[in-house]
Jmol script that loads the backbone (N, CA, C; Angstrom):
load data "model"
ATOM      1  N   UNK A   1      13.695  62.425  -8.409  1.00  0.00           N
ATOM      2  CA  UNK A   1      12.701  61.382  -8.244  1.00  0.00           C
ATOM      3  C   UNK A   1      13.432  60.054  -8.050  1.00  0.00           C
ATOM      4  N   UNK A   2      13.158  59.571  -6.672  1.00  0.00           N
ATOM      5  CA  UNK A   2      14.459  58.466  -6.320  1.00  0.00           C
ATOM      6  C   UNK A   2      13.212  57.376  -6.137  1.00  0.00           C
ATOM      7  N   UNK A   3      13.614  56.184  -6.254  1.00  0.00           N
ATOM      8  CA  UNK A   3      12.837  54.955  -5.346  1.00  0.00           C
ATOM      9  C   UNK A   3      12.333  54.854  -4.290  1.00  0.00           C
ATOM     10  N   UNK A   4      10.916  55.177  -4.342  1.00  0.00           N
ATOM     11  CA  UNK A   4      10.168  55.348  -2.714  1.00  0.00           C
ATOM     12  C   UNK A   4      10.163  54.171  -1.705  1.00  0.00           C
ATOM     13  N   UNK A   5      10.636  52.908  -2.646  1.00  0.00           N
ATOM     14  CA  UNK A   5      10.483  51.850  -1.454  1.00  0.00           C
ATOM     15  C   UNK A   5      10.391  50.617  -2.341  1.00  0.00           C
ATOM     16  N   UNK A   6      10.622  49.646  -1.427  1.00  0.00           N
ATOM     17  CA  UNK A   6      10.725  48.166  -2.491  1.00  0.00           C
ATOM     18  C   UNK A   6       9.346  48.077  -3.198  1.00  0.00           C
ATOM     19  N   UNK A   7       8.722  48.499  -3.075  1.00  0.00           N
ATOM     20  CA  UNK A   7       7.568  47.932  -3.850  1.00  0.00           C
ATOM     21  C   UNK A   7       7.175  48.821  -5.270  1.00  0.00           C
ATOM     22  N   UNK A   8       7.932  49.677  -4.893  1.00  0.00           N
ATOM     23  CA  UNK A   8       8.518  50.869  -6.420  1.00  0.00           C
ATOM     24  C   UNK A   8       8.973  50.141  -7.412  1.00  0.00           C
ATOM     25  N   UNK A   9      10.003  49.432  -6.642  1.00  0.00           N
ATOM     26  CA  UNK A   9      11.725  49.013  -7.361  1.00  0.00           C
ATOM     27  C   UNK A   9      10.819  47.707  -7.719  1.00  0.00           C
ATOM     28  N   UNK A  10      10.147  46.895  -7.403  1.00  0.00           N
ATOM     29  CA  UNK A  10       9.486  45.765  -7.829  1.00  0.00           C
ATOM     30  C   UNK A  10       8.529  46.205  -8.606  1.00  0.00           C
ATOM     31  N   UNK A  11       7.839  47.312  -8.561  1.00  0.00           N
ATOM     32  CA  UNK A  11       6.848  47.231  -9.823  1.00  0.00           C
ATOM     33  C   UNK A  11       7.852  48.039 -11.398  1.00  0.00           C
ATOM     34  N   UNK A  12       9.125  48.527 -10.699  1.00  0.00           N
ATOM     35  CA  UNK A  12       9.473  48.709 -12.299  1.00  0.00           C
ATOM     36  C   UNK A  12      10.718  47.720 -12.699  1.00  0.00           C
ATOM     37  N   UNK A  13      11.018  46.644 -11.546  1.00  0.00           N
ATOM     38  CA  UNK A  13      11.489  45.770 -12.427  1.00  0.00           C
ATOM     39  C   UNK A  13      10.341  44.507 -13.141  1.00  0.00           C
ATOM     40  N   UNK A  14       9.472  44.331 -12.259  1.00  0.00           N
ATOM     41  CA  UNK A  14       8.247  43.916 -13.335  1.00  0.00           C
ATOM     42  C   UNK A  14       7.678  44.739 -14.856  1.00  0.00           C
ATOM     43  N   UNK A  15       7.507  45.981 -14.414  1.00  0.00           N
ATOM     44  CA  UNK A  15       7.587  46.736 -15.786  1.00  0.00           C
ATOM     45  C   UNK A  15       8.235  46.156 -16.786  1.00  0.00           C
ATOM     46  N   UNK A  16       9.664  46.125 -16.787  1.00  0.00           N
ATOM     47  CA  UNK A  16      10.897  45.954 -17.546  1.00  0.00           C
ATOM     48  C   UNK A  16      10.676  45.003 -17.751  1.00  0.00           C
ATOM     49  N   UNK A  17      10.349  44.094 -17.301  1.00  0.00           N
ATOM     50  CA  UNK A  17      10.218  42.589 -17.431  1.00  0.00           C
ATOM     51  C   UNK A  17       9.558  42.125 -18.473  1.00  0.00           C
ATOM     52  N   UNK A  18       7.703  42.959 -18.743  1.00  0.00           N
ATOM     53  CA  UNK A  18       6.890  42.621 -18.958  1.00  0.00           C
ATOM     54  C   UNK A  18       7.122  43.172 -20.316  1.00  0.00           C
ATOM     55  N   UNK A  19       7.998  44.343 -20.444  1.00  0.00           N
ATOM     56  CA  UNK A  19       8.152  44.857 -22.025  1.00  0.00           C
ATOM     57  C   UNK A  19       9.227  44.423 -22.085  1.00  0.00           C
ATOM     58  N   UNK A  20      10.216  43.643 -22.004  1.00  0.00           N
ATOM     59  CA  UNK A  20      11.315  43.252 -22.309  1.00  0.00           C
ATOM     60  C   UNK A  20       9.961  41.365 -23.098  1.00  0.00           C
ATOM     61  N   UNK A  21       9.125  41.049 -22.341  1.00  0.00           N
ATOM     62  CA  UNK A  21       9.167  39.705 -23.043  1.00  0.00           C
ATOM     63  C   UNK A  21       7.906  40.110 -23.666  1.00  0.00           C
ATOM     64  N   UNK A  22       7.608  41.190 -23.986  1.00  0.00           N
ATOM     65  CA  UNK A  22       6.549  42.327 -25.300  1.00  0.00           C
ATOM     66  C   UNK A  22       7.101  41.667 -26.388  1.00  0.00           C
ATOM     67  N   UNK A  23       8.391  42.674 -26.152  1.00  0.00           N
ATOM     68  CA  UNK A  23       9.490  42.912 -27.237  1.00  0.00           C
ATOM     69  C   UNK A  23       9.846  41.608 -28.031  1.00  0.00           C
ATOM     70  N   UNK A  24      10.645  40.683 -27.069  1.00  0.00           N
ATOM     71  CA  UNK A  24      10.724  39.555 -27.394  1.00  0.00           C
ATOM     72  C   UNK A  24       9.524  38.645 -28.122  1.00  0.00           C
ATOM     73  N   UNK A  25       8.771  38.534 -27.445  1.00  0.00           N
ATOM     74  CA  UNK A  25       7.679  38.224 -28.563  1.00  0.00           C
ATOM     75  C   UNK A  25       7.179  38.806 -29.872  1.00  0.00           C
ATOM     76  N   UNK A  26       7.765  40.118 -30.127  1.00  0.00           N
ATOM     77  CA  UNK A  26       7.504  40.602 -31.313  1.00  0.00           C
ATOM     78  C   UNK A  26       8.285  40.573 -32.047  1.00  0.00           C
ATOM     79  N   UNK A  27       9.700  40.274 -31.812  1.00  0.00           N
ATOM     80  CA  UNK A  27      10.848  40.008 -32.276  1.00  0.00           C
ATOM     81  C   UNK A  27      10.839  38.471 -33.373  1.00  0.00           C
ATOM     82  N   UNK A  28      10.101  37.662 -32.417  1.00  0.00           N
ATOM     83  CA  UNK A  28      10.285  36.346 -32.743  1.00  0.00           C
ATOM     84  C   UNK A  28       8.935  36.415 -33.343  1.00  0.00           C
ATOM     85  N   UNK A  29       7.961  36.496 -33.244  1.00  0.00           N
ATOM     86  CA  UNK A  29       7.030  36.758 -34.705  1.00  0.00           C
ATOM     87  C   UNK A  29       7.496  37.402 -35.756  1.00  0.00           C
ATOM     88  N   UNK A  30       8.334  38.524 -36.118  1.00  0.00           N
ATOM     89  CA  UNK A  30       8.794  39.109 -37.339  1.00  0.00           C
ATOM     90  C   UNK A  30       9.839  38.863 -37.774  1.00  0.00           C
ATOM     91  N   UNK A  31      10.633  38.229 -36.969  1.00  0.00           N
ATOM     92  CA  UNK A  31      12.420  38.462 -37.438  1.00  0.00           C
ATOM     93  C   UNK A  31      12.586  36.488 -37.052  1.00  0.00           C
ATOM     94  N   UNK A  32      12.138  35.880 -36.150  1.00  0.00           N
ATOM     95  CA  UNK A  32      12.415  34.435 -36.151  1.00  0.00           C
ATOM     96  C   UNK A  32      11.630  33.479 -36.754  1.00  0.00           C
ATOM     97  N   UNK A  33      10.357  34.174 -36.661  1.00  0.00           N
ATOM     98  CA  UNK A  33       9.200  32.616 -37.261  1.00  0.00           C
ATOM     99  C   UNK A  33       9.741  32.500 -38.837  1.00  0.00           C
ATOM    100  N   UNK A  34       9.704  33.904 -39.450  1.00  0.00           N
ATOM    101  CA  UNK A  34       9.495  34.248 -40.948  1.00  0.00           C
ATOM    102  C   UNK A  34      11.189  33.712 -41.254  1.00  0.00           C
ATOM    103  N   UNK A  35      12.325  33.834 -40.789  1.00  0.00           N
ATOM    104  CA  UNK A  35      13.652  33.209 -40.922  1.00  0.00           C
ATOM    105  C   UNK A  35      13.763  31.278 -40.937  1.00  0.00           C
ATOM    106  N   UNK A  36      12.690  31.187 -39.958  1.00  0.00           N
ATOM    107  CA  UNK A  36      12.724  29.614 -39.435  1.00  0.00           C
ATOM    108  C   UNK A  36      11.835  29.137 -40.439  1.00  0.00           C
ATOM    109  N   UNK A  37      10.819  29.792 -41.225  1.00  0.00           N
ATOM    110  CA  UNK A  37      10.401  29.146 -42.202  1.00  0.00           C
ATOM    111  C   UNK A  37      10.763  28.838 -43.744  1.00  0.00           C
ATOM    112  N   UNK A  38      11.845  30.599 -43.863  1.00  0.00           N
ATOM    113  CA  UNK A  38      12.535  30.190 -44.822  1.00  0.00           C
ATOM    114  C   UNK A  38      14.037  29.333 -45.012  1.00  0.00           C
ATOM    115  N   UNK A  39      14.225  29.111 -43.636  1.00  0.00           N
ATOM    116  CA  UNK A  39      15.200  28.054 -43.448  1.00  0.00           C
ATOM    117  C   UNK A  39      14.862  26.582 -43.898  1.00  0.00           C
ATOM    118  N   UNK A  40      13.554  26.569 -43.514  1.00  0.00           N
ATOM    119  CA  UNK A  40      12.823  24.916 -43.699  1.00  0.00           C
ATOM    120  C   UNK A  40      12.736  24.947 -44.902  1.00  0.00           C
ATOM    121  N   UNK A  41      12.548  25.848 -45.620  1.00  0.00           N
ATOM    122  CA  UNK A  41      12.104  25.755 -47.638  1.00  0.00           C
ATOM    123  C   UNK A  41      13.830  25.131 -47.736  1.00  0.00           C
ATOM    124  N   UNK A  42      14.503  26.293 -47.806  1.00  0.00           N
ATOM    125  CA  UNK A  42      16.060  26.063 -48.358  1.00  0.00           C
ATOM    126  C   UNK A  42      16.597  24.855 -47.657  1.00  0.00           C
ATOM    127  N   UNK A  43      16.461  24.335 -46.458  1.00  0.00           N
ATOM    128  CA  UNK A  43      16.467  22.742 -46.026  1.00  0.00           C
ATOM    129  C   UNK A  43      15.892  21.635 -47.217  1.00  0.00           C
ATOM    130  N   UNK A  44      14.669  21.898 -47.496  1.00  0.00           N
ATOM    131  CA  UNK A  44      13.857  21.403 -48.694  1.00  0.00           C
ATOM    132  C   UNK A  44      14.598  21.273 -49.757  1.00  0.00           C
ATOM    133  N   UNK A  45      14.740  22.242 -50.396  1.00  0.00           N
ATOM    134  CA  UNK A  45      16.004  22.447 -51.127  1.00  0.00           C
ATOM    135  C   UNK A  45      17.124  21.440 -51.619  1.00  0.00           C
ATOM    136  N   UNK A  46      17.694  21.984 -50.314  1.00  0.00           N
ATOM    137  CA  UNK A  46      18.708  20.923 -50.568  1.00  0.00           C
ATOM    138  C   UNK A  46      19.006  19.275 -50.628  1.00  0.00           C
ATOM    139  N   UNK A  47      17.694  19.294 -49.823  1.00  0.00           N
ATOM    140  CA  UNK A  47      17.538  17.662 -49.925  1.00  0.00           C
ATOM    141  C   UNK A  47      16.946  17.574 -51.291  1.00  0.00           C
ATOM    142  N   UNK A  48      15.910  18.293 -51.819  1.00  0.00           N
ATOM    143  CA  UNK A  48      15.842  17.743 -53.145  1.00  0.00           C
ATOM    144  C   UNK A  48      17.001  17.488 -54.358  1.00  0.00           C
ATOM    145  N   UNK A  49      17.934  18.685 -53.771  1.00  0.00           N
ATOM    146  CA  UNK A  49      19.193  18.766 -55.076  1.00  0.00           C
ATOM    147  C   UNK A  49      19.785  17.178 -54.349  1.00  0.00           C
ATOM    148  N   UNK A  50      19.873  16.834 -53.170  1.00  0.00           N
ATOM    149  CA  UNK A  50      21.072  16.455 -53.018  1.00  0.00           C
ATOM    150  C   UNK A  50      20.427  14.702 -53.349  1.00  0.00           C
ATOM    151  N   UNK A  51      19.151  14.297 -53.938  1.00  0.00           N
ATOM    152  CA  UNK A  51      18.471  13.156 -53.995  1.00  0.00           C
ATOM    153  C   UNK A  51      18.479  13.591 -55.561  1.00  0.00           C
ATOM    154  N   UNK A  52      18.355  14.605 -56.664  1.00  0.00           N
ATOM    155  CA  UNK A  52      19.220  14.677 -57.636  1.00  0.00           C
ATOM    156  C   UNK A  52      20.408  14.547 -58.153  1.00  0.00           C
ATOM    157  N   UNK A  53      21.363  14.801 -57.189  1.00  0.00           N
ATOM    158  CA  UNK A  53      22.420  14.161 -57.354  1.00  0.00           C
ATOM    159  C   UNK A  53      22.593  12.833 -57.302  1.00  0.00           C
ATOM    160  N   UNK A  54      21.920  12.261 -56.165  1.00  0.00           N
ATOM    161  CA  UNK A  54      22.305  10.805 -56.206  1.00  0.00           C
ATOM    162  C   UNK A  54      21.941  10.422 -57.409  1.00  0.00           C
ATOM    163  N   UNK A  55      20.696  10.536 -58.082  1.00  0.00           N
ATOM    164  CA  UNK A  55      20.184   9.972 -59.419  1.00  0.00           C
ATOM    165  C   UNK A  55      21.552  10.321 -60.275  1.00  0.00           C
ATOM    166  N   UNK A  56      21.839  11.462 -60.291  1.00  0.00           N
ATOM    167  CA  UNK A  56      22.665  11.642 -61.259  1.00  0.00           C
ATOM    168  C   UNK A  56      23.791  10.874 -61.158  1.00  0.00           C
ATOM    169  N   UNK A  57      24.194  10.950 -60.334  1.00  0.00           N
ATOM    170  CA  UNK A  57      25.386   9.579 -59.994  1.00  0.00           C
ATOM    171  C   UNK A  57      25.294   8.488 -60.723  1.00  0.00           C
ATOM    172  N   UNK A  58      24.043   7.898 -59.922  1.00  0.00           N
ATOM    173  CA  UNK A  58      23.651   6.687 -60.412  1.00  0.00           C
ATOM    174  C   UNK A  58      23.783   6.546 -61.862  1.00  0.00           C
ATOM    175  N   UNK A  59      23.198   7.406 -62.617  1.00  0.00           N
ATOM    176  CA  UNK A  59      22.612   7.339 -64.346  1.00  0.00           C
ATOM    177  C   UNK A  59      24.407   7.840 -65.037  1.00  0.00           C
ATOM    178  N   UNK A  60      24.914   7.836 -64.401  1.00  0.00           N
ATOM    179  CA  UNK A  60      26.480   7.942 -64.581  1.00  0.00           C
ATOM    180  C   UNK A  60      27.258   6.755 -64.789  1.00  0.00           C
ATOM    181  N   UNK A  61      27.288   5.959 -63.016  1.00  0.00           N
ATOM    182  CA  UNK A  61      27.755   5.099 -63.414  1.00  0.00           C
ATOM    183  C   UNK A  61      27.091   3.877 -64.125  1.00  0.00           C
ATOM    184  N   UNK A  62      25.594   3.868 -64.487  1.00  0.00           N
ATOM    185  CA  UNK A  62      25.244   2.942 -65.386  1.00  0.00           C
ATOM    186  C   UNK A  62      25.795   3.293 -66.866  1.00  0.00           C
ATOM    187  N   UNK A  63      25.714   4.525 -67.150  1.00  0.00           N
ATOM    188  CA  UNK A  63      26.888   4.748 -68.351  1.00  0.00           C
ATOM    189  C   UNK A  63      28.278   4.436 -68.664  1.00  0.00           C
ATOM    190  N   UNK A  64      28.594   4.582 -67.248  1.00  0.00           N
ATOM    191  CA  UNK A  64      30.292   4.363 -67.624  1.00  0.00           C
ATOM    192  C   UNK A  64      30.182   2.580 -67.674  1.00  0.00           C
ATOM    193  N   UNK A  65      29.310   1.739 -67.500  1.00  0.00           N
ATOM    194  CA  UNK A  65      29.395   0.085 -67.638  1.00  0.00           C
ATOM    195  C   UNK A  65      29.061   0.338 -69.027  1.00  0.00           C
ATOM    196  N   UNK A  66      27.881   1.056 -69.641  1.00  0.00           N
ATOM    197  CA  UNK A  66      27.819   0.515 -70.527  1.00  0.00           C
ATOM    198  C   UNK A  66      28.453   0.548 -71.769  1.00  0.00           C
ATOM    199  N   UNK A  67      29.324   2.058 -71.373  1.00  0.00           N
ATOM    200  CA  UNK A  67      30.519   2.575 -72.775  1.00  0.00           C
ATOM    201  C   UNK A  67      31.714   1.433 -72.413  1.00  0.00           C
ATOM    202  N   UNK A  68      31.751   1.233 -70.928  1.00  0.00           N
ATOM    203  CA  UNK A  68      32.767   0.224 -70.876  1.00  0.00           C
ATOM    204  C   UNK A  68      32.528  -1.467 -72.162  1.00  0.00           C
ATOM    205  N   UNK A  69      31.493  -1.827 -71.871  1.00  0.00           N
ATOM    206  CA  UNK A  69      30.855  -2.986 -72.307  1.00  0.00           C
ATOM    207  C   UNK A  69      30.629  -2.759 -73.878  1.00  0.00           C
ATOM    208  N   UNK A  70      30.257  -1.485 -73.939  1.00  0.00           N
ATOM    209  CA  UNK A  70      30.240  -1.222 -75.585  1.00  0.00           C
ATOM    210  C   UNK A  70      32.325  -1.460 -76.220  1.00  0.00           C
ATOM    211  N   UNK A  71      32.927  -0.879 -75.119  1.00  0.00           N
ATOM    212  CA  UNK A  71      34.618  -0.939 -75.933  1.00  0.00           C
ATOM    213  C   UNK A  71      34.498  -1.864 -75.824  1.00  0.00           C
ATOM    214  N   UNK A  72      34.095  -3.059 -75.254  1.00  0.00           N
ATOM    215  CA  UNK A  72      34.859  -4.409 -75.434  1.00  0.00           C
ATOM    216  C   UNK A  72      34.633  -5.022 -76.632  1.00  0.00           C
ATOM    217  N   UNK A  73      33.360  -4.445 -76.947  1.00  0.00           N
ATOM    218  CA  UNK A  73      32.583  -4.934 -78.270  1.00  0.00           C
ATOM    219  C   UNK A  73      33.126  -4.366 -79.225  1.00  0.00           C
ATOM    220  N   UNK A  74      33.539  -3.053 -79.509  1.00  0.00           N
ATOM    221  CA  UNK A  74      34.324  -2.682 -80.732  1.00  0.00           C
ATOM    222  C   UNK A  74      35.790  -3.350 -80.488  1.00  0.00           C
ATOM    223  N   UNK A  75      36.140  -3.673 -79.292  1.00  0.00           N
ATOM    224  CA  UNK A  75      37.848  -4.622 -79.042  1.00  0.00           C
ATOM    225  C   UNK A  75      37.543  -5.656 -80.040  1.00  0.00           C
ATOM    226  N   UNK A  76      36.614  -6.540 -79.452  1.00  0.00           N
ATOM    227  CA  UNK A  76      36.393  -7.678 -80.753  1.00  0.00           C
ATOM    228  C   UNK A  76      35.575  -7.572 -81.628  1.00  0.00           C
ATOM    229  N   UNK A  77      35.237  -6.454 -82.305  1.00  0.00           N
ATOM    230  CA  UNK A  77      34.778  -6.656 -83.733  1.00  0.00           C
ATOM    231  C   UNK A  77      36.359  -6.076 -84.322  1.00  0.00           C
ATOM    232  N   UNK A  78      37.266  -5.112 -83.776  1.00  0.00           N
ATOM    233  CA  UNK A  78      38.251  -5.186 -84.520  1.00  0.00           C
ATOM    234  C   UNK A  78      39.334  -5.670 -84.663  1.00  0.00           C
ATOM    235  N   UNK A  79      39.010  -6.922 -83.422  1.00  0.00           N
ATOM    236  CA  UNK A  79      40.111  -7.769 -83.344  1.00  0.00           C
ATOM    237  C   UNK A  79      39.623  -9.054 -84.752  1.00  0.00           C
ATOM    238  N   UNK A  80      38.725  -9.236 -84.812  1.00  0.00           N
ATOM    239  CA  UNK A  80      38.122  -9.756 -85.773  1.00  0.00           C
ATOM    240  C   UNK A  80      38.192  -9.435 -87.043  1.00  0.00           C
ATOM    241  N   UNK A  81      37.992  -8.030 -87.559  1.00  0.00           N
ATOM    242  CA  UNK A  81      38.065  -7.847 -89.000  1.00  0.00           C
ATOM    243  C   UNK A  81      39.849  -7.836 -89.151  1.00  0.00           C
ATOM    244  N   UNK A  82      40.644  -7.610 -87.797  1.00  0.00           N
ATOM    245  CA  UNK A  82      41.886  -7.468 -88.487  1.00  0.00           C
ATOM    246  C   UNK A  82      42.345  -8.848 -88.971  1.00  0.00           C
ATOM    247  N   UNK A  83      41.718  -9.620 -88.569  1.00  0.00           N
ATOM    248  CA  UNK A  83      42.260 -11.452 -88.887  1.00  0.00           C
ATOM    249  C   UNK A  83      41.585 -11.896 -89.357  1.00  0.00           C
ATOM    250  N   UNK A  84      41.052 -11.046 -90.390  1.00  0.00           N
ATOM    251  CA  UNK A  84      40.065 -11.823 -91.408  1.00  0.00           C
ATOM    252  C   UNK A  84      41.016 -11.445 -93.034  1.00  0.00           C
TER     253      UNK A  84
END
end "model"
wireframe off; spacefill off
backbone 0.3
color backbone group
């Protein structure tokens, strides 16, 4: 059973065509939408950790001023009791 003529060979490369972008469309409903959405959560994600971090930073270095600012204060209360 050979190719009777171009209009054979054109209706089964249309065939192919038409289940090749079937396929593809079923592909990308089950295997891309459902990937691309859990990509966008874990995107989510990370921007939330990574706007936690900044806080955390932040609430860091307002600590390290204020243990700084606290030593200066035990510097002179014990520079004080020693010269008393």
């Amino acid at each position: 059973m050979g190719v009777q003529s171009w209009g054979d060979l054109a209706s089964i490369i249309g065939i192919i065509g038409g289940l090749s972008g079937f396929i593809g469309w079923i592909v990308k409903r089950l295997v891309i939408d459902p990937l691309t959405q859990t990509m966008d959560k874990l995107t989510d994600g990370f921007n939330g950790l990574n706007k936690t971090l900044e806080e955390i930073k932040s609430n860091s270095n307002e600590l390290d001023k204020r243990v700084d600012r606290l030593d200066i204060r035990i510097t002179k209360v014990e520079t004080k009791t020693e010269n008393v």
